[in-house]
PyMOL CGO cylinders between C-alpha atoms (Angstrom):
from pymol import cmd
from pymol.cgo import CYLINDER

trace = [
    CYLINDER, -40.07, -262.19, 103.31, -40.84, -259.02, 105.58, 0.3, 1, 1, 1, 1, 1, 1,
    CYLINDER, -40.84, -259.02, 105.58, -37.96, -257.60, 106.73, 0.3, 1, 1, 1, 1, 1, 1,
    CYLINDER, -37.96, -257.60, 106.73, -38.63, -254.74, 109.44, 0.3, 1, 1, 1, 1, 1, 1,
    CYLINDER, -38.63, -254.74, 109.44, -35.67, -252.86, 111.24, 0.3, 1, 1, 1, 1, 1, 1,
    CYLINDER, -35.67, -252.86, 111.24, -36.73, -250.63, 114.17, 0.3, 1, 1, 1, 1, 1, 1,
    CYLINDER, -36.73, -250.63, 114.17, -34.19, -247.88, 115.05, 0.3, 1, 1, 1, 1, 1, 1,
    CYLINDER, -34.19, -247.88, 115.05, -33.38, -246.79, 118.38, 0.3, 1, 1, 1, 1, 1, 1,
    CYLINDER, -33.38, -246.79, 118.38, -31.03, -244.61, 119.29, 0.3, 1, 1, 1, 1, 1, 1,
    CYLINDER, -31.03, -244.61, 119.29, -30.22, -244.98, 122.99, 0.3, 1, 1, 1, 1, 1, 1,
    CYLINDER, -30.22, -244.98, 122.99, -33.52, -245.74, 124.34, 0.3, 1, 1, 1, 1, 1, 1,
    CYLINDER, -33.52, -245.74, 124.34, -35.69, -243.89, 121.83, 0.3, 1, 1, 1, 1, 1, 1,
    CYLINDER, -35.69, -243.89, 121.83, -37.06, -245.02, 118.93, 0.3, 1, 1, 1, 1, 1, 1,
    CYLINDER, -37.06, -245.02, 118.93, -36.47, -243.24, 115.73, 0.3, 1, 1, 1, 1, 1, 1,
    CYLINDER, -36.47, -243.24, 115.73, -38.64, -244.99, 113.67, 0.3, 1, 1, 1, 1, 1, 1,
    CYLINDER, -38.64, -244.99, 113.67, -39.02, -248.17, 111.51, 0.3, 1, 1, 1, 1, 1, 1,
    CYLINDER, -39.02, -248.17, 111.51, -38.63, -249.50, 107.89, 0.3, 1, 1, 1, 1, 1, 1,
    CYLINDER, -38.63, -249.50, 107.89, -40.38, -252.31, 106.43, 0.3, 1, 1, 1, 1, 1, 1,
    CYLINDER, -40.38, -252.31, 106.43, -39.65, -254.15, 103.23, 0.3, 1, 1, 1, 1, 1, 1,
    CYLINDER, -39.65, -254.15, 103.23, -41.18, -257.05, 101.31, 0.3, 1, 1, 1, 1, 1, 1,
    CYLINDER, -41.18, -257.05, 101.31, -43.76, -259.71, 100.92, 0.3, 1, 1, 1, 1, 1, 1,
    CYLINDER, -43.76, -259.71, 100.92, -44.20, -262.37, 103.81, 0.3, 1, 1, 1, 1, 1, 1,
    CYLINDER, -44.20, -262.37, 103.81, -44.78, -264.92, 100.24, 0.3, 1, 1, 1, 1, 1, 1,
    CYLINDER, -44.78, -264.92, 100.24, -46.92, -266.78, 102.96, 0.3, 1, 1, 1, 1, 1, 1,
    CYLINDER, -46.92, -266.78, 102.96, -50.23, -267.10, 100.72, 0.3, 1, 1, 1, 1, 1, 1,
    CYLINDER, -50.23, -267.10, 100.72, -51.22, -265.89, 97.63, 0.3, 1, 1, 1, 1, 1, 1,
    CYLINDER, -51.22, -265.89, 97.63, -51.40, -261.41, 97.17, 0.3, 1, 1, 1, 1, 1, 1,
    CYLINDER, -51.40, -261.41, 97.17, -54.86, -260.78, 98.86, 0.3, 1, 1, 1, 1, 1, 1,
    CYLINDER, -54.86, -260.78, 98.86, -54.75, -263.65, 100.99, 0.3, 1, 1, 1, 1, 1, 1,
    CYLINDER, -54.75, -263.65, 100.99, -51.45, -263.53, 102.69, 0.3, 1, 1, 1, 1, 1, 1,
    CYLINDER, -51.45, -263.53, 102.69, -52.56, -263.10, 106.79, 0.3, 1, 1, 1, 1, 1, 1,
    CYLINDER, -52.56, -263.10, 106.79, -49.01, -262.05, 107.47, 0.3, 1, 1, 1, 1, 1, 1,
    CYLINDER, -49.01, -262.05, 107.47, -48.81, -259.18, 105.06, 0.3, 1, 1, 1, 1, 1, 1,
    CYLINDER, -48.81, -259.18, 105.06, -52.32, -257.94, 106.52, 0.3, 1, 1, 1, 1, 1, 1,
    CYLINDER, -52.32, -257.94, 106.52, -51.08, -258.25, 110.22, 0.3, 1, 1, 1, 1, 1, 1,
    CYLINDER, -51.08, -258.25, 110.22, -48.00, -256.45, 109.42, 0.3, 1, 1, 1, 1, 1, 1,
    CYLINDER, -48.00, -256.45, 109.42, -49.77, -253.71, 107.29, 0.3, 1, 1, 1, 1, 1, 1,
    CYLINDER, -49.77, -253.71, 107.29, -52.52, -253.52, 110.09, 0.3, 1, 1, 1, 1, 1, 1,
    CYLINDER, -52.52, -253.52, 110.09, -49.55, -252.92, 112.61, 0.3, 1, 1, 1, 1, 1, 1,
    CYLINDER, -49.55, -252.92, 112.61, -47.75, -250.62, 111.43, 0.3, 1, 1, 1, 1, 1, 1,
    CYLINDER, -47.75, -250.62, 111.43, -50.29, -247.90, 109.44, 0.3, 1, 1, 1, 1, 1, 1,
    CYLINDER, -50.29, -247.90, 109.44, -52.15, -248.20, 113.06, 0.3, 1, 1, 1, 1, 1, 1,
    CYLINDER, -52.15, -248.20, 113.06, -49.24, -247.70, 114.85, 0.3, 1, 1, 1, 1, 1, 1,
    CYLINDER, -49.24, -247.70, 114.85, -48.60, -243.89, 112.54, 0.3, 1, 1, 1, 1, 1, 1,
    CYLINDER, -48.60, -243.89, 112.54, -52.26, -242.99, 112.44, 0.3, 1, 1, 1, 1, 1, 1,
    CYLINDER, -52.26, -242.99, 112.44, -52.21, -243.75, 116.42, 0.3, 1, 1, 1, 1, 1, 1,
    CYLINDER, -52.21, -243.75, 116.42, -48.97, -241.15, 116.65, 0.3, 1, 1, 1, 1, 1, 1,
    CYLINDER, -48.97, -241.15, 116.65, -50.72, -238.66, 114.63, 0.3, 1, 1, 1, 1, 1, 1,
    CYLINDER, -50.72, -238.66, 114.63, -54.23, -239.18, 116.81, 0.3, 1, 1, 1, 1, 1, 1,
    CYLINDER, -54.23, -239.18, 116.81, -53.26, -239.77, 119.61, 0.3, 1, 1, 1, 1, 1, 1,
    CYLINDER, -53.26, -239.77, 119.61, -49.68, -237.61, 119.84, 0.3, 1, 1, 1, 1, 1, 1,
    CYLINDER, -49.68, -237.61, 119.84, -48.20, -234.27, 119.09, 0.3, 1, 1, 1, 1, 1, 1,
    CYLINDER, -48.20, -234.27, 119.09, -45.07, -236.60, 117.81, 0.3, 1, 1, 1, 1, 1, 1,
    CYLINDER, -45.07, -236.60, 117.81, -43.20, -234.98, 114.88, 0.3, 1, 1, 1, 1, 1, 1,
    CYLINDER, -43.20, -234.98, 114.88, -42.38, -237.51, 112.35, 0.3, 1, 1, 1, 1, 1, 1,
    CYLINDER, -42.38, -237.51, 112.35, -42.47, -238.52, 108.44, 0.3, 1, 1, 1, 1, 1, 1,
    CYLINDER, -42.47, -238.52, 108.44, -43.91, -241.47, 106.39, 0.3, 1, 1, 1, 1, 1, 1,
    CYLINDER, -43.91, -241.47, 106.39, -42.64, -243.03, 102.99, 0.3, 1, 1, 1, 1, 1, 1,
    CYLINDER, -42.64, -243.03, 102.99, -44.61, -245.59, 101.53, 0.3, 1, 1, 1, 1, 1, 1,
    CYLINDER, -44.61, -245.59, 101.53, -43.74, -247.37, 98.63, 0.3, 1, 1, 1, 1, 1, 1,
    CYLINDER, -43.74, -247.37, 98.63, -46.34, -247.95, 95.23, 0.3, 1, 1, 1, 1, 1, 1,
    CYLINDER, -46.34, -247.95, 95.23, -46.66, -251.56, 95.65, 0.3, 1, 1, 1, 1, 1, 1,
    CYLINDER, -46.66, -251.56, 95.65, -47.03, -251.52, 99.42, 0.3, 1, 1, 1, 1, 1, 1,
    CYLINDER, -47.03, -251.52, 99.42, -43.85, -253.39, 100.20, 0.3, 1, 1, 1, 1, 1, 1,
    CYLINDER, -43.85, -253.39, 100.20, -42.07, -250.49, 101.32, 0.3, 1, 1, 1, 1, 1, 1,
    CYLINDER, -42.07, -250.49, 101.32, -42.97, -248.68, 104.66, 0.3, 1, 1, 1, 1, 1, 1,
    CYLINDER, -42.97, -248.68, 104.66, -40.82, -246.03, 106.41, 0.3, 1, 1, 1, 1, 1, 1,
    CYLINDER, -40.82, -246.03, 106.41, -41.72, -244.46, 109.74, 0.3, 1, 1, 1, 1, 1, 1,
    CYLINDER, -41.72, -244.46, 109.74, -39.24, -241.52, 111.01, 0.3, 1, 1, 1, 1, 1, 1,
    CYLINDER, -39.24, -241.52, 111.01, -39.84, -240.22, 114.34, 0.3, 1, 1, 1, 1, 1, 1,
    CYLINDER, -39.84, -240.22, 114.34, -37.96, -237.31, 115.45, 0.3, 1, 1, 1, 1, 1, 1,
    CYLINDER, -37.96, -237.31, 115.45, -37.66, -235.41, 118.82, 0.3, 1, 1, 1, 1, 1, 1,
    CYLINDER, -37.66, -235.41, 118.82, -38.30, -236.93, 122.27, 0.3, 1, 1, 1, 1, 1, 1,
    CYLINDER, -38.30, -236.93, 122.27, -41.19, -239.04, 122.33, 0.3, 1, 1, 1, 1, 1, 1,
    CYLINDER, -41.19, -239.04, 122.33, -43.63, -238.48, 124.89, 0.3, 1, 1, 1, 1, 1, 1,
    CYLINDER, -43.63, -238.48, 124.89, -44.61, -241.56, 126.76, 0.3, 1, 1, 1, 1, 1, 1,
    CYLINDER, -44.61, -241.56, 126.76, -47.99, -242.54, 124.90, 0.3, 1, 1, 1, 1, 1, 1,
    CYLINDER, -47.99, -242.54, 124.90, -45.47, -242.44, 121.46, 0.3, 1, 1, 1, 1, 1, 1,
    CYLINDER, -45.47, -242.44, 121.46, -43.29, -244.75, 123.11, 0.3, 1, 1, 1, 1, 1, 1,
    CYLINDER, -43.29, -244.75, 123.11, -46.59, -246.92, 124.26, 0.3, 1, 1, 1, 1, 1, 1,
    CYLINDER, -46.59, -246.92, 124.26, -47.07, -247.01, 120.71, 0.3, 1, 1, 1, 1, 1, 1,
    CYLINDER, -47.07, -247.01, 120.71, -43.96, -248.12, 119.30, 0.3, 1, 1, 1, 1, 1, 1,
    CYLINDER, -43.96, -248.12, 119.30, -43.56, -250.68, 122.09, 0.3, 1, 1, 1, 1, 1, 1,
    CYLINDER, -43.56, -250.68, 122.09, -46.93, -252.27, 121.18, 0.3, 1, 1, 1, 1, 1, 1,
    CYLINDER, -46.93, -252.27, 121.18, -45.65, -252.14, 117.40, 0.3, 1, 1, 1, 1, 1, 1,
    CYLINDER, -45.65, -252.14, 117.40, -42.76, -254.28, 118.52, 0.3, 1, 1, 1, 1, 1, 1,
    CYLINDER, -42.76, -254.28, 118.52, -44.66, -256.62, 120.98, 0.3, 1, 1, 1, 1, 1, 1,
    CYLINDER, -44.66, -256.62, 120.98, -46.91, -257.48, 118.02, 0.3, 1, 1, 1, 1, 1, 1,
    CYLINDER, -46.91, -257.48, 118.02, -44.31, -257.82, 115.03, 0.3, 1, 1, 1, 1, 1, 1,
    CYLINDER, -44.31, -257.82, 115.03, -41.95, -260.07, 117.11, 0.3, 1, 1, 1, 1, 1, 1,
    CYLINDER, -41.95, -260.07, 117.11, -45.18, -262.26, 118.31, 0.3, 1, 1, 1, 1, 1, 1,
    CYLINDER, -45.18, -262.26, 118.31, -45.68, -262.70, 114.40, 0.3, 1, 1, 1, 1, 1, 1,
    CYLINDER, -45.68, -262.70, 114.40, -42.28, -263.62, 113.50, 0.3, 1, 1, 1, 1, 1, 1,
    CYLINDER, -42.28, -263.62, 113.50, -42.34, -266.12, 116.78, 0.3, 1, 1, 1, 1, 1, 1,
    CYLINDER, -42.34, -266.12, 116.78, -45.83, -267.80, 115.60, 0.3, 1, 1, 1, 1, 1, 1,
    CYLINDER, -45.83, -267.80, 115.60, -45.09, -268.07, 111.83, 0.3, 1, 1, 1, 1, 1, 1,
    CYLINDER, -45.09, -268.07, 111.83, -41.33, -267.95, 111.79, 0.3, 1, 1, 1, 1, 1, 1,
    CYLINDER, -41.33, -267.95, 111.79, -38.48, -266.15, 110.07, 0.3, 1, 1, 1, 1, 1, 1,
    CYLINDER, -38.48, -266.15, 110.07, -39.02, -267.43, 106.81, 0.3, 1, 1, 1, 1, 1, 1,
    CYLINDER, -39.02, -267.43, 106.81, -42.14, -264.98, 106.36, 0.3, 1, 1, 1, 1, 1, 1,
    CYLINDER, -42.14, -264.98, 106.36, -40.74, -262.01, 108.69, 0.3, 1, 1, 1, 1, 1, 1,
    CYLINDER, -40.74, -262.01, 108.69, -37.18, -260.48, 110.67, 0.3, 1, 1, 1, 1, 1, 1,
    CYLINDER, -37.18, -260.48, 110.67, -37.75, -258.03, 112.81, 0.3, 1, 1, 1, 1, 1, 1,
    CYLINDER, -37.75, -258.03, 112.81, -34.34, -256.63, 113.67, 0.3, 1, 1, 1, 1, 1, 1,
    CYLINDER, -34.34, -256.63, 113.67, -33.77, -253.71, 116.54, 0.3, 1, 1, 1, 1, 1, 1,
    CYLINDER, -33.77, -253.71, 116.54, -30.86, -251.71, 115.42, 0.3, 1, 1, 1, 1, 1, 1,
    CYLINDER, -30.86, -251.71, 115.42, -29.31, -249.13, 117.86, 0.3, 1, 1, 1, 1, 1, 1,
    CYLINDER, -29.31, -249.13, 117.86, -28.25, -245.84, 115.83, 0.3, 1, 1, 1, 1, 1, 1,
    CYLINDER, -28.25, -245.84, 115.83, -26.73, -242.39, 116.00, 0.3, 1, 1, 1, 1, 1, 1,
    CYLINDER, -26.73, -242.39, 116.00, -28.21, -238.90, 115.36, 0.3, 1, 1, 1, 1, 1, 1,
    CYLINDER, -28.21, -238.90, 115.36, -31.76, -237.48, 115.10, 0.3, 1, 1, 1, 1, 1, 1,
    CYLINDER, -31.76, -237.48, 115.10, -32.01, -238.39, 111.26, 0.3, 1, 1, 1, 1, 1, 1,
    CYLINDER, -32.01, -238.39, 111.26, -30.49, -241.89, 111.39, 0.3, 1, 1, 1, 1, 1, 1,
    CYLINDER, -30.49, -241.89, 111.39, -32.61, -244.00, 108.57, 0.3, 1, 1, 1, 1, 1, 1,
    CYLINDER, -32.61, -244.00, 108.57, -32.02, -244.20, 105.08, 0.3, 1, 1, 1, 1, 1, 1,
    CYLINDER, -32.02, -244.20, 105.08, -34.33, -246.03, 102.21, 0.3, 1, 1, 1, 1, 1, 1,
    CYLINDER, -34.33, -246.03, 102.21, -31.26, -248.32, 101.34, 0.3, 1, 1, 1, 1, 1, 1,
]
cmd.load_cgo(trace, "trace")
């Protein structure tokens, strides 16, 4: 399963982590994985395009690991962006269900507020 936590701390975001596998098909086949890969690496190449956003990226070796950490106030196209990321990971987990994805929005404190754990 995918489990992706976006962090907001009042009503900014501060970033996302994703973990996992969706174990919907077979590795290189698995439409879930793709859709969430697709979201979220367009939704940091957008922010560096498109944004003068500061932020930082872990990703882990096998590709199940995924950090986004935004800092500063986001200017209104980053918070476009992040919007659209969560529009289109909660339509996933709604179409295919939580047994492939969780998308959880947790509310947090302080600039630096996300941690690999």
């Amino acid at each position: 399963m995918i489990s992706i936590t976006v962090f907001r701390s009042g009503h900014q975001y501060r970033g996302f982590v994703s973990k996992g596998h969706a174990g919907f098909a077979e590795e290189g086949y698995d439409i879930i994985c793709a859709a969430v890969s697709v979201l979220t690496i367009n939704t940091i190449n957008s922010m560096e395009q498109f944004t003068d956003e500061k932020f930082t990226v872990e990703q882990g070796e096998d590709g199940g690991y995924l950090k986004l950490e935004l800092s500063g106030l986001l200017s209104e196209k980053a918070e476009l962006l992040m919007n659209s990321l969560v529009l289109g990971l909660q339509t996933i987990e709604e179409n295919y269900g939580s047994k492939y994805i969780r998308v959880h929005i947790s509310d947090c404190q302080g600039d630096h507020p996300i941690s690999r754990s």
